[in-house]
C-alpha positions as CSV (number, residue, x, y, z in Angstrom):
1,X,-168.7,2.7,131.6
2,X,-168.8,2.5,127.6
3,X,-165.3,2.8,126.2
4,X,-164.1,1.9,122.4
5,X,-162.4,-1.1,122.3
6,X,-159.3,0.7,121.1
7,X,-158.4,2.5,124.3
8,X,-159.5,-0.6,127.1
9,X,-156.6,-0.9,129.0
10,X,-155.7,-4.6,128.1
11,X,-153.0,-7.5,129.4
12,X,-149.3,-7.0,128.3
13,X,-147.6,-9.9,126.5
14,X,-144.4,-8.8,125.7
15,X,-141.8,-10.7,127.5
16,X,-137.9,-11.4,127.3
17,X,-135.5,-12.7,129.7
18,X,-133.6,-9.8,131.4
19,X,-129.7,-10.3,131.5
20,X,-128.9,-7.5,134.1
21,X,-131.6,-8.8,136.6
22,X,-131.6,-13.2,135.7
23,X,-135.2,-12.9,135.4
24,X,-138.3,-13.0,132.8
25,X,-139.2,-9.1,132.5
26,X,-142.7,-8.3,131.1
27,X,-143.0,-4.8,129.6
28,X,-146.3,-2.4,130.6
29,X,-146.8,0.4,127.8
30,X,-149.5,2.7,128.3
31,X,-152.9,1.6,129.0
32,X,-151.4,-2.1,129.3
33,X,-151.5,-4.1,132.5
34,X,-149.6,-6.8,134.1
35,X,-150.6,-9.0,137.2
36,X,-148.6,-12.7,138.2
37,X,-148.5,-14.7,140.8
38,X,-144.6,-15.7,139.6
39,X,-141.2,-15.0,140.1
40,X,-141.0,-12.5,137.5
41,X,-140.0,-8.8,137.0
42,X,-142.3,-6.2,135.6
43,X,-140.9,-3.2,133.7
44,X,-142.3,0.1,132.2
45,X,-141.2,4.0,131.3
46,X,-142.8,6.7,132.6
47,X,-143.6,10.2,131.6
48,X,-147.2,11.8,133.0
49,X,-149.0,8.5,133.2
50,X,-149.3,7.1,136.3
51,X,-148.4,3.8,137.1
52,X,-149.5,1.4,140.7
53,X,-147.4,-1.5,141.5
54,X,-150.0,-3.4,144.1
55,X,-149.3,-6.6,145.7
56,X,-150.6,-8.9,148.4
57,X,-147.4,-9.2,150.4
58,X,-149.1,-12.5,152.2
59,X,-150.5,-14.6,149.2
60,X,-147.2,-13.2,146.6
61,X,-148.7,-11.9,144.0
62,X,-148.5,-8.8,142.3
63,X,-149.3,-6.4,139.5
64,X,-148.7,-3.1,137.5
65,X,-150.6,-1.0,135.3
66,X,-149.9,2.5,134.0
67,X,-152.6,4.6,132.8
68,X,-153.2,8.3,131.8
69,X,-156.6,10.5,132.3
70,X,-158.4,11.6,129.6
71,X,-158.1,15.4,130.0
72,X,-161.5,17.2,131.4
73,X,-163.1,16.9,134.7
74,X,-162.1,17.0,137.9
75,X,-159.7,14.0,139.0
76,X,-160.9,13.8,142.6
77,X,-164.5,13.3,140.9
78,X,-164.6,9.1,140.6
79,X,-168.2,9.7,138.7
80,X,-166.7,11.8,136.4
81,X,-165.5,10.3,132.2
82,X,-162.2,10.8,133.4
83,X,-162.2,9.4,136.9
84,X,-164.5,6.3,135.6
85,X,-161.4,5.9,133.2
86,X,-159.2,5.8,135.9
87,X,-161.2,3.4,137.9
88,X,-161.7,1.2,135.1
89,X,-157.8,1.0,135.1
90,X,-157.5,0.2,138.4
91,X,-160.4,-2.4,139.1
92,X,-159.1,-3.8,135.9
93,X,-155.7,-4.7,137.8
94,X,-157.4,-5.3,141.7
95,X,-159.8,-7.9,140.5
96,X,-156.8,-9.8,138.4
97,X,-155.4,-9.8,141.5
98,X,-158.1,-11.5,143.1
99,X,-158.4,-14.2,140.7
100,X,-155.1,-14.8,141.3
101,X,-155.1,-15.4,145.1
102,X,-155.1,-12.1,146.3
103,X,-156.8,-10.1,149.0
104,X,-158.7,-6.9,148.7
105,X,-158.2,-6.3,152.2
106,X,-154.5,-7.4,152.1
107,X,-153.2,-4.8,149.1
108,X,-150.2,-2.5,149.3
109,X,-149.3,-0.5,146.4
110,X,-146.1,1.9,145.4
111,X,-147.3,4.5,142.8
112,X,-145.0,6.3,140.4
113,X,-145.4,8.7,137.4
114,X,-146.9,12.1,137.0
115,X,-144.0,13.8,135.4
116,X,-144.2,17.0,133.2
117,X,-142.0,15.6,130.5
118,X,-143.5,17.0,127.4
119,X,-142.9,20.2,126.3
120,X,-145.8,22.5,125.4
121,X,-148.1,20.6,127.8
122,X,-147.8,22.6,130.7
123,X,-151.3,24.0,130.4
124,X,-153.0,21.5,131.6
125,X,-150.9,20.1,134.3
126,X,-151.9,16.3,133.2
127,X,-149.2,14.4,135.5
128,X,-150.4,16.5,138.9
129,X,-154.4,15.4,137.5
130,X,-153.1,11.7,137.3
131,X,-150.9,12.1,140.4
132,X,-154.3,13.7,142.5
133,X,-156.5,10.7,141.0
134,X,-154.9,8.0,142.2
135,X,-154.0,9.2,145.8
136,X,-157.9,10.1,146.1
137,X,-158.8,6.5,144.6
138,X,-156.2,4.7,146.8
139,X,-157.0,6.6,149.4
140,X,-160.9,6.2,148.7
141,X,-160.4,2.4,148.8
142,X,-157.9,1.8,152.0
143,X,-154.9,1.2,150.0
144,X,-151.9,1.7,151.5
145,X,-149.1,3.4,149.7
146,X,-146.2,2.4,151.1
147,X,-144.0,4.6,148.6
148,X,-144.2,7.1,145.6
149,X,-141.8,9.1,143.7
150,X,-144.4,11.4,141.8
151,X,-143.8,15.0,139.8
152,X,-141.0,16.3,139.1
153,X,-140.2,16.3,134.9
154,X,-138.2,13.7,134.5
155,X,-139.5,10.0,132.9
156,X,-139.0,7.6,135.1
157,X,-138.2,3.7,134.6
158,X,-139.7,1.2,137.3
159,X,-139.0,-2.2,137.4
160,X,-141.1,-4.4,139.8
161,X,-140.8,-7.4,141.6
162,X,-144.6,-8.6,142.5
163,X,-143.5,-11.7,144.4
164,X,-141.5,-9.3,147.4
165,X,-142.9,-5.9,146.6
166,X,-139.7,-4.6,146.1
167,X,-139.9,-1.7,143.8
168,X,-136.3,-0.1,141.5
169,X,-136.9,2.9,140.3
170,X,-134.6,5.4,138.2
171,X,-135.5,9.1,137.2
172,X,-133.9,9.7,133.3
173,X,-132.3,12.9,133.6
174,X,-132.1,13.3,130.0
175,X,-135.7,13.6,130.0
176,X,-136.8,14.7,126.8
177,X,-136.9,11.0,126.2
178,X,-138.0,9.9,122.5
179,X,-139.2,6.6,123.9
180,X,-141.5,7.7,126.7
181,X,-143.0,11.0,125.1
182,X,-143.9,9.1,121.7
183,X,-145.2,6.2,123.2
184,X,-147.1,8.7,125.9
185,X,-148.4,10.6,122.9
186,X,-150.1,8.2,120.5
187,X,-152.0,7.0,124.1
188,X,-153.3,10.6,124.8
189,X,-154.4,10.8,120.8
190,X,-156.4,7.2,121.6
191,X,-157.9,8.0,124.9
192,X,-158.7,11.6,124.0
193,X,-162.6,11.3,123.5
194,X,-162.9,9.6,126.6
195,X,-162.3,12.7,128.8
196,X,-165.3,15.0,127.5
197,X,-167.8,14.3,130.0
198,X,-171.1,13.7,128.7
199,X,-172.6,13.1,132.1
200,X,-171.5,15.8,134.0
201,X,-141.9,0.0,152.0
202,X,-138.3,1.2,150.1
203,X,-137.7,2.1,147.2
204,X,-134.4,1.4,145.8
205,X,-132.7,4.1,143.0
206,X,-130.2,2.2,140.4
């Protein structure tokens, strides 16, 4: 699939050490990615983008990416500019994974995301097309989704723990976040040619 440079999903390097959790935290924004094989957290904010934490409970390591469909085209269609987006995104992410140690065969994933957070978007119900995506590509590929917390309108930030799988999620209820719909919005703007098809376990709250 041909896609401009500018809106490849690509490896997250931002890092700091997170006080409230004793841990190194790695930030996802969207159309960023994050896989380890350490003892590390992985952090992002939601609004209608869609974000897979996946891990390989036996060989410990673990990943999260958070993506949004270009708008067009069916999202059950894989074959379609938007769903090849989408699968981009995700083999992206699995075959990190598998460089790292991990198993196809052995992946679990916890899915968030899909939120109607910004107003005046409501036309096009993007988070339900991202949320109907990825349960057909999960469910295309075997992958078990051990947990979700998708819809809703609220922005959502999930913090990840690849080396146990343990997933903490919290819904912002004041969710006409600045953060998440700014950040969400300059992402849409870059991915937005990409969509015109040419070709026709637990989760804990805190």
């Amino acid at each position: 699939m041909a896609l401009k440079e500018s809106v490849i999903e690509h490896f997250s390097t931002r890092k700091h050490f997170d006080n409230t959790f004793d841990i190194m935290s790695y930030k996802v924004l969207p159309g960023e990615y994050y896989a380890t094989n350490e003892d590390v957290m992985i952090t992002t904010l939601l609004g209608s983008c869609v974000s897979v934490c996946l891990y390989d409970p036996t060989a410990k390591v673990g990943g999260m990416n958070h993506f949004l469909l270009p708008e067009g085209g069916d999202p059950h269609d894989l074959l379609s500019s938007s769903g090849r987006y989408g699968v981009y995104a995700m083999e992206l992410l699995i075959n990190h994974l598998i460089k790292l140690g991990a198993r196809r065969s052995h992946f679990k994933a916890k899915v968030f995301g899909g939120g109607n957070v910004i107003k005046g978007m409501t036309t096009q119900n993007v988070g339900q097309k991202n949320v109907e995506f990825i349960k057909s590509y999960l469910q295309n590929e075997g992958i078990t989704i051990e947990s979700s917390d998708l819809l809703d309108i609220y922005p959502r930030r999930v913090n990840f723990f690849p080396s146990t799988g343990r997933v903490m999620m919290k819904k912002l209820l004041q969710h006409h976040d600045t953060e998440a719909t700014n950040c969400e919005l300059r992402y849409r703007k870059a991915i937005s040619t990409v969509g015109k098809d040419n070709d026709s376990g637990d989760v804990d709250l805190f």
